[in-house]
mmCIF file as gemmi writes it, N, C-alpha and C atoms, coordinates in Angstrom:
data_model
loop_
_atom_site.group_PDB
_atom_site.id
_atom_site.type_symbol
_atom_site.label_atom_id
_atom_site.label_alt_id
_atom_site.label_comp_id
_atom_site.label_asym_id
_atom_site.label_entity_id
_atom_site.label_seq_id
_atom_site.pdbx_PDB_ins_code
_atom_site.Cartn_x
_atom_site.Cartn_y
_atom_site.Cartn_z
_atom_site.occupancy
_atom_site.B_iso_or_equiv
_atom_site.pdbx_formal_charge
_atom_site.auth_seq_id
_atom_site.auth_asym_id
_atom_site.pdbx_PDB_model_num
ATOM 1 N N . UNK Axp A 1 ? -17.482 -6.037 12.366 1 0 ? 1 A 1
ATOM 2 C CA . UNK Axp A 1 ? -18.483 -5.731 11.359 1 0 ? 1 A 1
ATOM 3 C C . UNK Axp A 1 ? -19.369 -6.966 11.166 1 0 ? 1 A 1
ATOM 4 N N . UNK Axp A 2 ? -20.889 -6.619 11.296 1 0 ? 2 A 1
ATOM 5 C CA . UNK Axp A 2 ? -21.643 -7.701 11.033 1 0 ? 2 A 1
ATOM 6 C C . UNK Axp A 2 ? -21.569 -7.977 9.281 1 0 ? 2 A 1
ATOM 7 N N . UNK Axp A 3 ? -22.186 -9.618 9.106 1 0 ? 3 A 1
ATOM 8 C CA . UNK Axp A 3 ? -22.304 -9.755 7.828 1 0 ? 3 A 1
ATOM 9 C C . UNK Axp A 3 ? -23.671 -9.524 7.573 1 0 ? 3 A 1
ATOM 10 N N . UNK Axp A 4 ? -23.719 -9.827 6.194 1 0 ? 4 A 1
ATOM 11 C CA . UNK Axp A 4 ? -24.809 -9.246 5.192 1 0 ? 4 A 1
ATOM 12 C C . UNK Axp A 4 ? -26.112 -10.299 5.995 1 0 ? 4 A 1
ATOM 13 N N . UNK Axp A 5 ? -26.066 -11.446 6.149 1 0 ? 5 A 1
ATOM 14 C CA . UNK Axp A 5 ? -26.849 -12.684 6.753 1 0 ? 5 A 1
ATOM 15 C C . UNK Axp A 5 ? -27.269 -11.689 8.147 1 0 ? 5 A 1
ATOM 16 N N . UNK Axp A 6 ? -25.856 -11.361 9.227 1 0 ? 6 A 1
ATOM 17 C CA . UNK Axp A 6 ? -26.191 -10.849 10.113 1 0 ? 6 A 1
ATOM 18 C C . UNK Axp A 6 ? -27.194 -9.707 10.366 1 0 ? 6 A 1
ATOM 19 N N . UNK Axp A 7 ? -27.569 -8.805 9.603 1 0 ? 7 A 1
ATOM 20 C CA . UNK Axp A 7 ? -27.684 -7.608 9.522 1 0 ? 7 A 1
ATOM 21 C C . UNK Axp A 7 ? -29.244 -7.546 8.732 1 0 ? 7 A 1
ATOM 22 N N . UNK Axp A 8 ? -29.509 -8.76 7.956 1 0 ? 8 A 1
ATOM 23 C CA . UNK Axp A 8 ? -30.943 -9.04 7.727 1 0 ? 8 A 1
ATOM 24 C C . UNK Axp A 8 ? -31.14 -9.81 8.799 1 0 ? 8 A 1
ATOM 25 N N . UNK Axp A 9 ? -30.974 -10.482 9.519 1 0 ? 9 A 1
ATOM 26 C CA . UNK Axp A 9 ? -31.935 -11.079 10.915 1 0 ? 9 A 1
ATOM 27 C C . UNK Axp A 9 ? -31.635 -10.399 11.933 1 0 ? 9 A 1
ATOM 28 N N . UNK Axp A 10 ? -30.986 -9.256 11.779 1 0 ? 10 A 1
ATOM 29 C CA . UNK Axp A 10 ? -31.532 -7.964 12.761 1 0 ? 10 A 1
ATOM 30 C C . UNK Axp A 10 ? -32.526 -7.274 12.51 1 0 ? 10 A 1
ATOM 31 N N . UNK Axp A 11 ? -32.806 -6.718 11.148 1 0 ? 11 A 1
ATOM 32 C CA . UNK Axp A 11 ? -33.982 -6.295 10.28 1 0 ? 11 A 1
ATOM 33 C C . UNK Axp A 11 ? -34.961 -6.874 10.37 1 0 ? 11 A 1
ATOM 34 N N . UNK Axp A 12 ? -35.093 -8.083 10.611 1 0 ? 12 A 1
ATOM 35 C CA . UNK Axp A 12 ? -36.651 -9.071 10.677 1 0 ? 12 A 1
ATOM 36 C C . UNK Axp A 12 ? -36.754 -9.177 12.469 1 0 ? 12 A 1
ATOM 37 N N . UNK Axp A 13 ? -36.248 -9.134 13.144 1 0 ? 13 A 1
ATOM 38 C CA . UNK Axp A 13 ? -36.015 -9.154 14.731 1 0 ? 13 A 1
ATOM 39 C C . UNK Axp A 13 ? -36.345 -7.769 15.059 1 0 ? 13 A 1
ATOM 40 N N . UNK Axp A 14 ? -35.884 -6.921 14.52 1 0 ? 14 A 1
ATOM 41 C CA . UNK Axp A 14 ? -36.465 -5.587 14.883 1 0 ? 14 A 1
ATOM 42 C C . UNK Axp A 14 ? -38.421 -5.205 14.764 1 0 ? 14 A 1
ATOM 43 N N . UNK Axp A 15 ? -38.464 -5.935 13.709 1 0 ? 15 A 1
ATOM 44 C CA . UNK Axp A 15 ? -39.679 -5.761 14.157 1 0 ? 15 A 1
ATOM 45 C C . UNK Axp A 15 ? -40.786 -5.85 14.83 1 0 ? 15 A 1
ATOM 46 N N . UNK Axp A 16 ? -40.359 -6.884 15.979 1 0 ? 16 A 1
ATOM 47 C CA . UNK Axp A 16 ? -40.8 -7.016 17.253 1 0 ? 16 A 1
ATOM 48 C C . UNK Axp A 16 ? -40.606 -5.701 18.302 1 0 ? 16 A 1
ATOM 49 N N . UNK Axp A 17 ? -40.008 -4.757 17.61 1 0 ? 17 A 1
ATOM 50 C CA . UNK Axp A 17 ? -39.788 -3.593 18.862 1 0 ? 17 A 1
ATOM 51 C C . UNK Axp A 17 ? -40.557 -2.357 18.996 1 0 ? 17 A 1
ATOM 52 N N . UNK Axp A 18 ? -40.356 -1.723 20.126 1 0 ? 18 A 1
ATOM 53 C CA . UNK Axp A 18 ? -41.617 -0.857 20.127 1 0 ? 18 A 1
ATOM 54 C C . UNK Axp A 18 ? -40.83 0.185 20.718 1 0 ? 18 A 1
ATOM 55 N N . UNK Axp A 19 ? -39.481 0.354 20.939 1 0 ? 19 A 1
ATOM 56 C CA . UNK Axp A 19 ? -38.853 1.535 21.575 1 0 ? 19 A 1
ATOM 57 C C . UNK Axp A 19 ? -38.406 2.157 20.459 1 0 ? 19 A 1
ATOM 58 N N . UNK Axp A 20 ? -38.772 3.236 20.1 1 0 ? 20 A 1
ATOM 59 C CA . UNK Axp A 20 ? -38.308 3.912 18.459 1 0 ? 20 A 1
ATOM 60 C C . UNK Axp A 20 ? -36.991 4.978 18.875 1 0 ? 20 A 1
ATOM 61 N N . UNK Axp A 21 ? -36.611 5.075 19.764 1 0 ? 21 A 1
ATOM 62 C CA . UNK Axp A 21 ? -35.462 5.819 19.893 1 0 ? 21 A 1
ATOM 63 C C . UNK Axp A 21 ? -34.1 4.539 20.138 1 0 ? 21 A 1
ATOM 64 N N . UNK Axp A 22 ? -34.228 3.204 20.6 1 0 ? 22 A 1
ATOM 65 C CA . UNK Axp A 22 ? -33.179 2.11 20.823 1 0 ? 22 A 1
ATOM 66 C C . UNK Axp A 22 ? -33.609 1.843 18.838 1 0 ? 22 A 1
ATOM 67 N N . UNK Axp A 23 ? -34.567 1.882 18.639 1 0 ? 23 A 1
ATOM 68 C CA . UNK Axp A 23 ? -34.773 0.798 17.076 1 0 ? 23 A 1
ATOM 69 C C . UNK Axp A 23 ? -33.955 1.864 16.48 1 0 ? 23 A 1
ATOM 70 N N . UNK Axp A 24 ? -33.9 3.543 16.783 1 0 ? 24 A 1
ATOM 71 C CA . UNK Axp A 24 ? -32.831 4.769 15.45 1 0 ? 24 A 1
ATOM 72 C C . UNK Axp A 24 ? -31.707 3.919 15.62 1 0 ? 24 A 1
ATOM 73 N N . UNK Axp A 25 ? -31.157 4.27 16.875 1 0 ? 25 A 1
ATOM 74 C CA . UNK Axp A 25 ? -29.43 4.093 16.975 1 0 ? 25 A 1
ATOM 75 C C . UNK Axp A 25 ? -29.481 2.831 16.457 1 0 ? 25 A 1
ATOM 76 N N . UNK Axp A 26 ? -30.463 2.097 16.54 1 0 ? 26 A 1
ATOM 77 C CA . UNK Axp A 26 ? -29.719 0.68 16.21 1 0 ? 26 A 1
ATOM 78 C C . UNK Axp A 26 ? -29.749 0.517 14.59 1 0 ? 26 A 1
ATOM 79 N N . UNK Axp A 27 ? -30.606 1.177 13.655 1 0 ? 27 A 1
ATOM 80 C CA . UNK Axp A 27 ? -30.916 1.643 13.135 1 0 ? 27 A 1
ATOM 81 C C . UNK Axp A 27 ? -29.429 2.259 12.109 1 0 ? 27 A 1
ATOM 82 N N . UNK Axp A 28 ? -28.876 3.513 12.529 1 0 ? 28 A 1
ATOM 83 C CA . UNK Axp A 28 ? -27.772 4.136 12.876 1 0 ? 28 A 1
ATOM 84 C C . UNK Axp A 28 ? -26.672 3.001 12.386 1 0 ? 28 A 1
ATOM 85 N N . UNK Axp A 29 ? -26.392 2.422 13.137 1 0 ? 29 A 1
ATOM 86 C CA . UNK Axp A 29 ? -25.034 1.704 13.619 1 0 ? 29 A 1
ATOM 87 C C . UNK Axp A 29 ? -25.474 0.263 12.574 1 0 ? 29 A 1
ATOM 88 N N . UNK Axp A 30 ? -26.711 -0.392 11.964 1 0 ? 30 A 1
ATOM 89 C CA . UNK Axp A 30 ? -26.649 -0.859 10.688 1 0 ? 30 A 1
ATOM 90 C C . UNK Axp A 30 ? -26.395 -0.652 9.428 1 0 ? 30 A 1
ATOM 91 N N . UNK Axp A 31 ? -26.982 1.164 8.8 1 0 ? 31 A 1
ATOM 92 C CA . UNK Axp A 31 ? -26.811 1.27 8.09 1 0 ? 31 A 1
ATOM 93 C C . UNK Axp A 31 ? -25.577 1.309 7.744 1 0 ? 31 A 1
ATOM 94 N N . UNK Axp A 32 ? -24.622 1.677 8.883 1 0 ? 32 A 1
ATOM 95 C CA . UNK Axp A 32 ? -23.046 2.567 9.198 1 0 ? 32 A 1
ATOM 96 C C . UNK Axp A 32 ? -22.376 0.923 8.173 1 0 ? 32 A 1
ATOM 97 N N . UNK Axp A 33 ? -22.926 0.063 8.598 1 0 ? 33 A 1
ATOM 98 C CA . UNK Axp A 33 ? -22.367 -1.206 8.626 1 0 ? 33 A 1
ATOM 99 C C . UNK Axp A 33 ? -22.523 -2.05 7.229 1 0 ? 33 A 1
ATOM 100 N N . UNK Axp A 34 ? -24.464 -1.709 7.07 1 0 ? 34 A 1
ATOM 101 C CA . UNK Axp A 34 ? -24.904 -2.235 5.791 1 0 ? 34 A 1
ATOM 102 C C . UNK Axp A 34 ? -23.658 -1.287 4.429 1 0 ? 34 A 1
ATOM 103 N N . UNK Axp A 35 ? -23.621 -0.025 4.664 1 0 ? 35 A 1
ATOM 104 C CA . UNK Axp A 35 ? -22.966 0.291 3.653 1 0 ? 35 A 1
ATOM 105 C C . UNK Axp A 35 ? -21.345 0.376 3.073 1 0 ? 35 A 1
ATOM 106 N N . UNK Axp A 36 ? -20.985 -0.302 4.434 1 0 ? 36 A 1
ATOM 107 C CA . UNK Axp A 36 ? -19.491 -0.703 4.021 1 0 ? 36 A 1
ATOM 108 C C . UNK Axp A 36 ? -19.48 -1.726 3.517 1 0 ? 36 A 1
ATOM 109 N N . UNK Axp A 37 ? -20.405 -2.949 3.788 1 0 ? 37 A 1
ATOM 110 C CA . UNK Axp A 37 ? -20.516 -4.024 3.243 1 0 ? 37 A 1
ATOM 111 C C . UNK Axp A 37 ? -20.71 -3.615 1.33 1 0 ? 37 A 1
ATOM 112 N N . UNK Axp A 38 ? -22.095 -3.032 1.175 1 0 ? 38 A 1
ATOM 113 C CA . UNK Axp A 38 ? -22.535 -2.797 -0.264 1 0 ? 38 A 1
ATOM 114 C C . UNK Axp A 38 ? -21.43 -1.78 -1.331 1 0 ? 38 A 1
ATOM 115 N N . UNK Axp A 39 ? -20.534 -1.341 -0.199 1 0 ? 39 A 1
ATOM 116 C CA . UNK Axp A 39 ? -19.632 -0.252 -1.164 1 0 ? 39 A 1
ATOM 117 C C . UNK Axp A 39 ? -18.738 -0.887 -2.287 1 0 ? 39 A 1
ATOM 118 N N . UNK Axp A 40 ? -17.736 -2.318 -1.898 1 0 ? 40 A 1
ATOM 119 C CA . UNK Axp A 40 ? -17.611 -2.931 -2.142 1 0 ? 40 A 1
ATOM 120 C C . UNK Axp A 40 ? -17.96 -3.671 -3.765 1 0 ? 40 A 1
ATOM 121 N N . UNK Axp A 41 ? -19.349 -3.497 -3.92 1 0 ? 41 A 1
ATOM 122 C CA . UNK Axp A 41 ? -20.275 -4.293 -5.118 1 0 ? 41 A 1
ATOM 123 C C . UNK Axp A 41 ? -20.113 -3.495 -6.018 1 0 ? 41 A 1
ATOM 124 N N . UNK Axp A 42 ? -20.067 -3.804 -7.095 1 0 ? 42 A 1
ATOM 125 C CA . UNK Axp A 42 ? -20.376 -2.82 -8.929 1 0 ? 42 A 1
ATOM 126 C C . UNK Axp A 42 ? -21.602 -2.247 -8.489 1 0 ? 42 A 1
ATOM 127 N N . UNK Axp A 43 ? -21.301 -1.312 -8.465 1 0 ? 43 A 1
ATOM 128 C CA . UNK Axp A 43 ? -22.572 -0.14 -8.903 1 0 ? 43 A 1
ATOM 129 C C . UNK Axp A 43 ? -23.023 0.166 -7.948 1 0 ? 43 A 1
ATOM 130 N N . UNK Axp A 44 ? -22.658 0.442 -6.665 1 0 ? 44 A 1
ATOM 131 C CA . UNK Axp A 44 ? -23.208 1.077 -5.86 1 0 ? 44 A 1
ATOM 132 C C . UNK Axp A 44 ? -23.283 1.983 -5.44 1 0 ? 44 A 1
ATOM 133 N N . UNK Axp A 45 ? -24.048 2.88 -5.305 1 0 ? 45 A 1
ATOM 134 C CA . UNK Axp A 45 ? -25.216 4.128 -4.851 1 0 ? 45 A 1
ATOM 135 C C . UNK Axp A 45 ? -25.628 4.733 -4.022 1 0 ? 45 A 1
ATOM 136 N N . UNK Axp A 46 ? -25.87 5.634 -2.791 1 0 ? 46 A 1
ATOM 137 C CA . UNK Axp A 46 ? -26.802 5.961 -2.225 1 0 ? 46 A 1
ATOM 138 C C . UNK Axp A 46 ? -28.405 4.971 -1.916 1 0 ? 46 A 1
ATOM 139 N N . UNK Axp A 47 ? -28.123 5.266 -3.728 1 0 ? 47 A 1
ATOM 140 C CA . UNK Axp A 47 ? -30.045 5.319 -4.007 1 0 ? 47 A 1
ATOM 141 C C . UNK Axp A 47 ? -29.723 3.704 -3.897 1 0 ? 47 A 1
ATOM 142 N N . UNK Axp A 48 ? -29.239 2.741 -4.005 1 0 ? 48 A 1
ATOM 143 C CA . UNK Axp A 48 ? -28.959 0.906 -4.269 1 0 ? 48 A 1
ATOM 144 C C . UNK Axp A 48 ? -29.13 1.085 -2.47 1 0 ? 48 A 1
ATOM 145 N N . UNK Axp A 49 ? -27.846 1.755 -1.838 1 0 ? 49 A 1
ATOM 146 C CA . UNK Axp A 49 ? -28.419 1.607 -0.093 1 0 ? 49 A 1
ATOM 147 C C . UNK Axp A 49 ? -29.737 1.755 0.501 1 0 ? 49 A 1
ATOM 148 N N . UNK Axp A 50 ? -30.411 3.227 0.281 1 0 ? 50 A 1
ATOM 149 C CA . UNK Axp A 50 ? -31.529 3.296 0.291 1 0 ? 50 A 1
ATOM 150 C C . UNK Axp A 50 ? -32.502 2.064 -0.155 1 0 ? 50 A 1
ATOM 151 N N . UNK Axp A 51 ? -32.813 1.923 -1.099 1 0 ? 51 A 1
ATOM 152 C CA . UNK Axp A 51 ? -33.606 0.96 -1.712 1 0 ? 51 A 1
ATOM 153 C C . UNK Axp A 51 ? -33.375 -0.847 -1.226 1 0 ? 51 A 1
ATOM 154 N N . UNK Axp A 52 ? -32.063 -1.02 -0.27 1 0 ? 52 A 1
ATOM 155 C CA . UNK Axp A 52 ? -32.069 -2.335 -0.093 1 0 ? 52 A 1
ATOM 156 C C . UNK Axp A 52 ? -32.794 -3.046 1.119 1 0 ? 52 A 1
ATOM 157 N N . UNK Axp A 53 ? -33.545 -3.825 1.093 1 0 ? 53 A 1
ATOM 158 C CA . UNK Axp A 53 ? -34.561 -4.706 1.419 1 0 ? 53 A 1
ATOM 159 C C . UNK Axp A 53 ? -34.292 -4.613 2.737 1 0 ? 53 A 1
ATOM 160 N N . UNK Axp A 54 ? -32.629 -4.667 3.335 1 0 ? 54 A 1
ATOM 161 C CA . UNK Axp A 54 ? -32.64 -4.514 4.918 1 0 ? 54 A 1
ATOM 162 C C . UNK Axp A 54 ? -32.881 -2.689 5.071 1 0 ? 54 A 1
ATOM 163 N N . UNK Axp A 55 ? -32.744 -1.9 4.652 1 0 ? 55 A 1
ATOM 164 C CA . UNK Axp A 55 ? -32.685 -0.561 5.035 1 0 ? 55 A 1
ATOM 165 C C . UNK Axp A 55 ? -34.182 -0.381 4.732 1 0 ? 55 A 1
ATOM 166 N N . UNK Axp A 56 ? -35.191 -1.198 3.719 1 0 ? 56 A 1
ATOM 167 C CA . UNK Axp A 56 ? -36.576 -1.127 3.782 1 0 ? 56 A 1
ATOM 168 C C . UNK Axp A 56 ? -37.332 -1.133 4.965 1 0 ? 56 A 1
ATOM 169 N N . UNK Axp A 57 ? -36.573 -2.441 5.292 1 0 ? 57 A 1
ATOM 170 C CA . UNK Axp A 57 ? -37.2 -3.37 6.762 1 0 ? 57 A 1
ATOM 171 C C . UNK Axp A 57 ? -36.799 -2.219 7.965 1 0 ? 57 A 1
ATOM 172 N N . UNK Axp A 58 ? -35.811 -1.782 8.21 1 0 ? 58 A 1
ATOM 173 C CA . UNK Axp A 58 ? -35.716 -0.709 9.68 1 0 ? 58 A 1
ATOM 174 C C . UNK Axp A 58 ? -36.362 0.487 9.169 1 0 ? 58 A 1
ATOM 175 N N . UNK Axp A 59 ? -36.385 0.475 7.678 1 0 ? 59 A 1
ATOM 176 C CA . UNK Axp A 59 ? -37.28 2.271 7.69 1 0 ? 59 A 1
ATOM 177 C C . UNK Axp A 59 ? -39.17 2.021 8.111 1 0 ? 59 A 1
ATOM 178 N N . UNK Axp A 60 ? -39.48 0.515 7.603 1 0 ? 60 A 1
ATOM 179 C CA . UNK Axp A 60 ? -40.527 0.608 7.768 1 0 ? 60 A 1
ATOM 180 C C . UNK Axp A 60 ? -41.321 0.475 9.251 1 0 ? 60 A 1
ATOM 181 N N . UNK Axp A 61 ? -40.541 -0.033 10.254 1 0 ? 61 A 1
ATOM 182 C CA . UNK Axp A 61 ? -40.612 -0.554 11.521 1 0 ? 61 A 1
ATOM 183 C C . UNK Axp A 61 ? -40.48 0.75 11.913 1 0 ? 61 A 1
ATOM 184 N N . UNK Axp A 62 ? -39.848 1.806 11.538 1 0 ? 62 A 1
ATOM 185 C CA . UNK Axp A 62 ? -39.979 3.298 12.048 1 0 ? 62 A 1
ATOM 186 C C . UNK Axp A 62 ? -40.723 4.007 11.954 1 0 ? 62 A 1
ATOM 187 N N . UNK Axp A 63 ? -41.628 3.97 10.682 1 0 ? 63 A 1
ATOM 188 C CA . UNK Axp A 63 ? -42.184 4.433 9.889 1 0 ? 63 A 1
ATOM 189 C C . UNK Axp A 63 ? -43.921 3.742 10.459 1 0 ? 63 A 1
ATOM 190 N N . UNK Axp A 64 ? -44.157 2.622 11.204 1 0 ? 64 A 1
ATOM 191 C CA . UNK Axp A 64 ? -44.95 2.199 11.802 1 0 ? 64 A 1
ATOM 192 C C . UNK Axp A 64 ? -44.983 2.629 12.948 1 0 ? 64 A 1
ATOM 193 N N . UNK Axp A 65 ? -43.752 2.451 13.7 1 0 ? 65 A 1
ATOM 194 C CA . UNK Axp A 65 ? -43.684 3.442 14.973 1 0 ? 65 A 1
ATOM 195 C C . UNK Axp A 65 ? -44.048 4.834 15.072 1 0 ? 65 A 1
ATOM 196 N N . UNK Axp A 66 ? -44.181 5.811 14.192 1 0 ? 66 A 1
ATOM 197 C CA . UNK Axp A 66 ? -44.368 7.139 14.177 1 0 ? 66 A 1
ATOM 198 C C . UNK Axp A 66 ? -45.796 7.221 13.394 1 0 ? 66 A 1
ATOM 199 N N . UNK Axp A 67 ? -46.225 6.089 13.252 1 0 ? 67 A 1
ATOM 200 C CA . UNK Axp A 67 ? -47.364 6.155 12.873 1 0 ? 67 A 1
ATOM 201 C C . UNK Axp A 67 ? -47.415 7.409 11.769 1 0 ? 67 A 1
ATOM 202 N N . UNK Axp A 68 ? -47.068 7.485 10.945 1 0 ? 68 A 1
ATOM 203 C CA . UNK Axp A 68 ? -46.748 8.541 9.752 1 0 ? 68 A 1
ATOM 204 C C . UNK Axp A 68 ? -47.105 7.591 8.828 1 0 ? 68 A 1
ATOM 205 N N . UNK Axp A 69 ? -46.851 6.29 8.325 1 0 ? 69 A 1
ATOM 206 C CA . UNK Axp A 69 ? -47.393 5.662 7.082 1 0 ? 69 A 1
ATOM 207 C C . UNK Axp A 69 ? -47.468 6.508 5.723 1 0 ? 69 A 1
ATOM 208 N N . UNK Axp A 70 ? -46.67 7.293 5.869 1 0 ? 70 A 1
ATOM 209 C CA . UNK Axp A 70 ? -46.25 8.055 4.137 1 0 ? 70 A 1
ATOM 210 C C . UNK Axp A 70 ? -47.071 7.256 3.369 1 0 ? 70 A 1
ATOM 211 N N . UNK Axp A 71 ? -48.112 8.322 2.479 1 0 ? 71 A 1
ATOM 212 C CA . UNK Axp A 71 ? -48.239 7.822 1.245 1 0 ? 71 A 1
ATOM 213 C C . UNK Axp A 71 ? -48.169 8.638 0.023 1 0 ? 71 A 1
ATOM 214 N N . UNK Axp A 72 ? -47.526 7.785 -1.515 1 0 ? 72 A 1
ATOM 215 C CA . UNK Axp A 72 ? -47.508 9.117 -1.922 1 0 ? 72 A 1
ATOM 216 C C . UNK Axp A 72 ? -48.495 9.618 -2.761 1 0 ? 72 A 1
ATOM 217 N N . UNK Axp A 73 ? -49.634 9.196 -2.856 1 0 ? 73 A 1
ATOM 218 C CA . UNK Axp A 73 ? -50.888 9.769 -3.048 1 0 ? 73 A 1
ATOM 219 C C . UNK Axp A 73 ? -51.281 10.921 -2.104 1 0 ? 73 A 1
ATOM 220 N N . UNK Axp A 74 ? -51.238 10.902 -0.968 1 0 ? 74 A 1
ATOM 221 C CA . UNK Axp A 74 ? -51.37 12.275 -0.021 1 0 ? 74 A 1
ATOM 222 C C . UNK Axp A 74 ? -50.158 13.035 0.603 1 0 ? 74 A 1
ATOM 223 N N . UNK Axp A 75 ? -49.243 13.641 -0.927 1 0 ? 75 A 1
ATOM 224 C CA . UNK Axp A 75 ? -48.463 14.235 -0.056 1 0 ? 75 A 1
ATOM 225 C C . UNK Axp A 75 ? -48.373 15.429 0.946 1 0 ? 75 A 1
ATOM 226 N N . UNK Axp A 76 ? -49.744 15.657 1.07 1 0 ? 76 A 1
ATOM 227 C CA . UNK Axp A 76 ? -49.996 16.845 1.342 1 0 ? 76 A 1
ATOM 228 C C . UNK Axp A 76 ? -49.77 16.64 3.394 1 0 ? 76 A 1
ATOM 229 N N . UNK Axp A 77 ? -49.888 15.429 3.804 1 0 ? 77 A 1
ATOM 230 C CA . UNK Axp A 77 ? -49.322 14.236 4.85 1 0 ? 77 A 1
ATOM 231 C C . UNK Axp A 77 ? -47.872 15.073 5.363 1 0 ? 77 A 1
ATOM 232 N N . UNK Axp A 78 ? -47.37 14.918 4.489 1 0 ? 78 A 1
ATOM 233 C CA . UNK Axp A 78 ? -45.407 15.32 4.35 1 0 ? 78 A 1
ATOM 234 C C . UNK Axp A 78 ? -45.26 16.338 4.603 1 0 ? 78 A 1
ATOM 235 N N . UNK Axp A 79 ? -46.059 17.21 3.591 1 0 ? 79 A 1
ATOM 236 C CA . UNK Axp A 79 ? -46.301 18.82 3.224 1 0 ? 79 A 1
ATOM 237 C C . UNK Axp A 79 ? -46.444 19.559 4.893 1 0 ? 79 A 1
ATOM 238 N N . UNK Axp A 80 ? -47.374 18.899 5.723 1 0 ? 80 A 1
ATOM 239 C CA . UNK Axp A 80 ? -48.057 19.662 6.914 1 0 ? 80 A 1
ATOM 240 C C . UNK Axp A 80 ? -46.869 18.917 8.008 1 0 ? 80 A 1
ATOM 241 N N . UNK Axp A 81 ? -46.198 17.898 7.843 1 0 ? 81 A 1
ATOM 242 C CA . UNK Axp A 81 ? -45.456 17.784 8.701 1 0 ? 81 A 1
ATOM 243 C C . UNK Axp A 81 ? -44.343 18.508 8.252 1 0 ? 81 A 1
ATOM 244 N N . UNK Axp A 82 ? -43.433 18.952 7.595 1 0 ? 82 A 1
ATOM 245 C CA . UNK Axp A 82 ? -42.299 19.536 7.493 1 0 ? 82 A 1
ATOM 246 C C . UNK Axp A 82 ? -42.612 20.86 7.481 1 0 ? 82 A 1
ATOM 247 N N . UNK Axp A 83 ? -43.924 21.311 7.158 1 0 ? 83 A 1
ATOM 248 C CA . UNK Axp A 83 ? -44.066 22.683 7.819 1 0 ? 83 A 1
ATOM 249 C C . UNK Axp A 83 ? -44.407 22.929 9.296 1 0 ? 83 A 1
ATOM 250 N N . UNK Axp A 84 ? -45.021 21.752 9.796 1 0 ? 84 A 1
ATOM 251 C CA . UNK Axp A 84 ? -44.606 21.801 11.579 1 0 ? 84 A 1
ATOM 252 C C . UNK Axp A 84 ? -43.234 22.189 11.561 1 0 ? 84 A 1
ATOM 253 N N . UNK Axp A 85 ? -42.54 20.873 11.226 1 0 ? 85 A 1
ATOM 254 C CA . UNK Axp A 85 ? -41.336 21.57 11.736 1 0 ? 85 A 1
ATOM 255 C C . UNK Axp A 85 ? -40.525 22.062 11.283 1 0 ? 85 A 1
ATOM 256 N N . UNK Axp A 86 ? -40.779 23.318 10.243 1 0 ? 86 A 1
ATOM 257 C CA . UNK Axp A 86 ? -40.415 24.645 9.397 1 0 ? 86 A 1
ATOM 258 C C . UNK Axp A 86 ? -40.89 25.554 10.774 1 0 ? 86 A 1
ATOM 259 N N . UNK Axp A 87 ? -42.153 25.325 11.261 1 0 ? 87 A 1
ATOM 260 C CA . UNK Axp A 87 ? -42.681 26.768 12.261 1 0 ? 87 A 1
ATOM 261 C C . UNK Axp A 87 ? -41.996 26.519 13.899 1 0 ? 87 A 1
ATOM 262 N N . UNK Axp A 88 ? -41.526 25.247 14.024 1 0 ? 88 A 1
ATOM 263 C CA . UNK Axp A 88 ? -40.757 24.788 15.42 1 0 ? 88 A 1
ATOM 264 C C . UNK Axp A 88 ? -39.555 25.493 15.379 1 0 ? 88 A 1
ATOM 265 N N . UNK Axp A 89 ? -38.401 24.992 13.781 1 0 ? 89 A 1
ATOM 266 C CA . UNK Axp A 89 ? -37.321 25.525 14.197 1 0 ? 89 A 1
ATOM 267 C C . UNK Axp A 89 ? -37.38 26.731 13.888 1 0 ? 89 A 1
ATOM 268 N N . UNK Axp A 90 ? -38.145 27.882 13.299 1 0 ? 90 A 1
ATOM 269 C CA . UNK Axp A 90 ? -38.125 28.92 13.289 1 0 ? 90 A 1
ATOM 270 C C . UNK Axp A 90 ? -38.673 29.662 14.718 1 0 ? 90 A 1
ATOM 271 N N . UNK Axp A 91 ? -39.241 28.628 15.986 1 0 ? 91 A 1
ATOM 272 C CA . UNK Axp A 91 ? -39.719 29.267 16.953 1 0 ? 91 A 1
ATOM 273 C C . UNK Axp A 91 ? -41.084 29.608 16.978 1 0 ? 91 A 1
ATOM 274 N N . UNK Axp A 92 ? -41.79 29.243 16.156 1 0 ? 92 A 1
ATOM 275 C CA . UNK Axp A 92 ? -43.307 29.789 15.79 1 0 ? 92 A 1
ATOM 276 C C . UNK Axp A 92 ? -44.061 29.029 17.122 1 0 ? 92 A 1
């Protein structure tokens, strides 16, 4: 198991990458890691995992890669992509 040190200078190193299917799994196999570490702490959450600064850093490097840039002023962005793929897995 990486440490907490380890696992943020993977997060800042990742963002040099441009393969978005090696950056998921790797992605994957941090969070698997970040959250055994944080389980551990008073008060931890989902929403404390989500929200922590290394799980920021790989969502946003993904989130640049897919060129999606969520904002939530236009959710209407979100809206037309999850109804893509509302009409994919229904076969449309």
């Amino acid at each position: 198991m990486r440490t907490l040190q380890q696992l943020a200078s993977e997060a800042l190193r990742v963002q040099d990458a441009c393969n978005i299917s090696g950056i998921a799994i790797s992605f994957a196999e941090a969070i698997v890691n970040l959250r055994r570490l944080l389980e551990s702490e008073p008060g931890f959450s989902t929403d404390a995992l989500a929200r922590h600064p290394i799980t920021q850093a790989w969502v946003s490097k993904l989130d640049s890669l897919s060129g999606a840039s969520y904002d939530c002023e236009h959710a209407s962005l979100a809206r037309t992509c999850f109804n893509i793929c509302e009409d994919i897995a229904e076969g449309k």
